[in-house]
VEXDREN-2710 file (C-alpha; in Angstrom, 1 decimal):
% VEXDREN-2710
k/r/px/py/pz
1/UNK/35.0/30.3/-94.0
2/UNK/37.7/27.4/-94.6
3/UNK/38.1/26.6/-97.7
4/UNK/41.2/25.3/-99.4
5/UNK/41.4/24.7/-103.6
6/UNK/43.4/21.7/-103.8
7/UNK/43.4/21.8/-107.7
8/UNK/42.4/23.8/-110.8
9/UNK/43.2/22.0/-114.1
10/UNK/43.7/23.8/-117.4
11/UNK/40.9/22.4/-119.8
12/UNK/40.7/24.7/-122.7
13/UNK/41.0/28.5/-124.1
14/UNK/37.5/29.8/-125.0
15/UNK/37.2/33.1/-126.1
16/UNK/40.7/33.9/-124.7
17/UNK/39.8/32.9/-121.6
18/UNK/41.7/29.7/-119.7
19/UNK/38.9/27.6/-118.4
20/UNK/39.6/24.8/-115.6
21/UNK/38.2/21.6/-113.8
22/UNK/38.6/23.3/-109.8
23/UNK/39.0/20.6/-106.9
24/UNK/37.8/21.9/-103.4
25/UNK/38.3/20.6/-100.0
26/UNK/35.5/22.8/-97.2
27/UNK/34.5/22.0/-93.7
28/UNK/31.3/22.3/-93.7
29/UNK/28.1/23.0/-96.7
30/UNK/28.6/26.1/-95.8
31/UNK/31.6/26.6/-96.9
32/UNK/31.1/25.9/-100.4
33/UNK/33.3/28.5/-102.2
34/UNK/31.1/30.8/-104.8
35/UNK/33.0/29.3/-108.1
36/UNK/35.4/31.6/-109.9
37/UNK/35.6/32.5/-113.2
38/UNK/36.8/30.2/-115.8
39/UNK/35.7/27.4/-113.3
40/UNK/33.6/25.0/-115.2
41/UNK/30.8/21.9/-115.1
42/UNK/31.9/19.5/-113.2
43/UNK/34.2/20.6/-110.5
44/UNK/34.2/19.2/-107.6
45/UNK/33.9/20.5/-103.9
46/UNK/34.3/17.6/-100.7
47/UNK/33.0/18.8/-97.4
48/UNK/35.5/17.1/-94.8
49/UNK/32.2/17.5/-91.9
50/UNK/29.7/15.2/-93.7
51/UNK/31.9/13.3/-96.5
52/UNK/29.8/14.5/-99.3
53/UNK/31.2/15.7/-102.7
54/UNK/29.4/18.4/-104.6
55/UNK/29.9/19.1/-108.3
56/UNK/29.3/22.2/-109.8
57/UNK/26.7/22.1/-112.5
58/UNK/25.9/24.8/-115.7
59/UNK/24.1/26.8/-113.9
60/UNK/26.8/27.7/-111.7
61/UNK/25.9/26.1/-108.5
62/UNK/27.5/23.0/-106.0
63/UNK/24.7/19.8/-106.0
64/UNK/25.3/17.5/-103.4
65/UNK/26.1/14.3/-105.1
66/UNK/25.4/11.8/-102.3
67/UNK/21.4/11.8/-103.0
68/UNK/21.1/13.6/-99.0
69/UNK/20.0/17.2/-98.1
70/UNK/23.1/18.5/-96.1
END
């Protein structure tokens, strides 16, 4: 698995807990990190094999944002 976290940015405290925007770089879909704690809406994963980004959504899970099944 080869996955590198190029950036987590501090967003807010909420409920003493430090809460960030993550940016990913992955080779492949399948390397889509499962998101960490305090990771929230919105970050963003690119997968270096296909050029698609991914964003991470309430629910906890990476949706392809180019429109194409990977």
């Amino acid at each position: 698995m080869a996955s590198n976290i190029r950036n987590e940015r501090f967003i807010r405290f909420e409920n003493d807990n430090s809460k960030y925007i993550a940016e990913i770089d992955c080779d492949t879909p399948a390397d889509l990190p499962q998101p960490r704690a305090g990771w929230l809406m919105g970050s963003i994963a690119h997968v270096i094999s296909t050029g698609d980004f991914y964003e991470l959504n309430s629910s906890g899970e990476w949706v392809n944002q180019t429109g194409e099944a990977s």
